[in-house]
C-alpha positions, 0 to 999 in steps of 0.5 A: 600525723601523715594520713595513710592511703585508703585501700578501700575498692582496691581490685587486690585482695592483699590490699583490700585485707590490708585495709581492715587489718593494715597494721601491727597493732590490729594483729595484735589485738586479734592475737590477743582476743584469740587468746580469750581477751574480750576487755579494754582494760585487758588489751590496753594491759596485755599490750601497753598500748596507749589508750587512744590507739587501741580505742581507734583500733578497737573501733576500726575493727568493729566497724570492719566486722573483725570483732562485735562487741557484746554486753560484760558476761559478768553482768556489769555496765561494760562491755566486751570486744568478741571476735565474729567468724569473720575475725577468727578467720584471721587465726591461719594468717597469725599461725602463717605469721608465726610459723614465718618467724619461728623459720626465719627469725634472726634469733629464734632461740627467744621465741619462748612458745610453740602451737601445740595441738590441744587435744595431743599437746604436739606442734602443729604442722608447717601450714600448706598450700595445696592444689585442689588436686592436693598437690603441694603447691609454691610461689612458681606453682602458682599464678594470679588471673582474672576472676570469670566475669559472672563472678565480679562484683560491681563496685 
């Protein structure tokens, strides 16, 4: 198996994200806990994953503080993998995602759901990228410079 490169101390916030959650199956998985799935069983079920990749998953993201785990809230011997507010803050990454293929699918017309707000059962609005101005803002509004040095993190 061909090791993959390590982003970690990466400069790139991209990159450093990438680390932690790199890879179809990491997304998957948190798509899935979003969704209130907290067993191995479940996951391996919902996702037909093979047992060893989500194992190694499941530990790469605990160990990345994405999810914790947490005694079975059915009192028995297992346990369950719950996502910390670190992971949930994953949840506007996976509706970018979603809202990207639901544009630009070759084949939109099989994407069988729709993000419904709950309380209205609407769909919800095209994310945004505002200015603290709250301007609408796009790729060419934008540009990427260095942070201030008082506010760097030395490695």
């Amino acid at each position: 198996m061909v090791k993959r490169t390590s982003f970690e101390g990466d400069a790139c916030p991209i990159a450093r994200s990438l680390e932690a959650i790199g890879d179809w199956w990491s997304l998957l998985i948190i798509r899935e806990a979003l969704f209130g799935v907290r067993r191995f069983g479940e996951f391996q079920s919902k996702l037909g994953m093979a047992k060893n990749i989500l194992s190694a998953r499941l530990r790469s993201m605990v160990d990345h503080g994405i999810l914790e785990t947490a005694p079975a809230s059915d009192g028995t011997a297992y346990h369950e993998y719950v996502l910390t507010p670190k992971g949930r803050g994953l949840f506007p990454i996976l509706v970018a995602l979603r809202q990207w293929s639901e544009e630009f699918d070759d084949h939109p017309e099989q994407i069988t759901t729709i993000l419904v707000d709950r309380a209205k059962g609407r769909p919800v609005k095209k994310l945004e990228l505002r200015a603290e101005d709250g301007r609408l803002l796009s790729q060419p509004d934008t540009m990427v410079k260095l942070r201030p040095a008082s506010r760097r993190r030395s490695a």
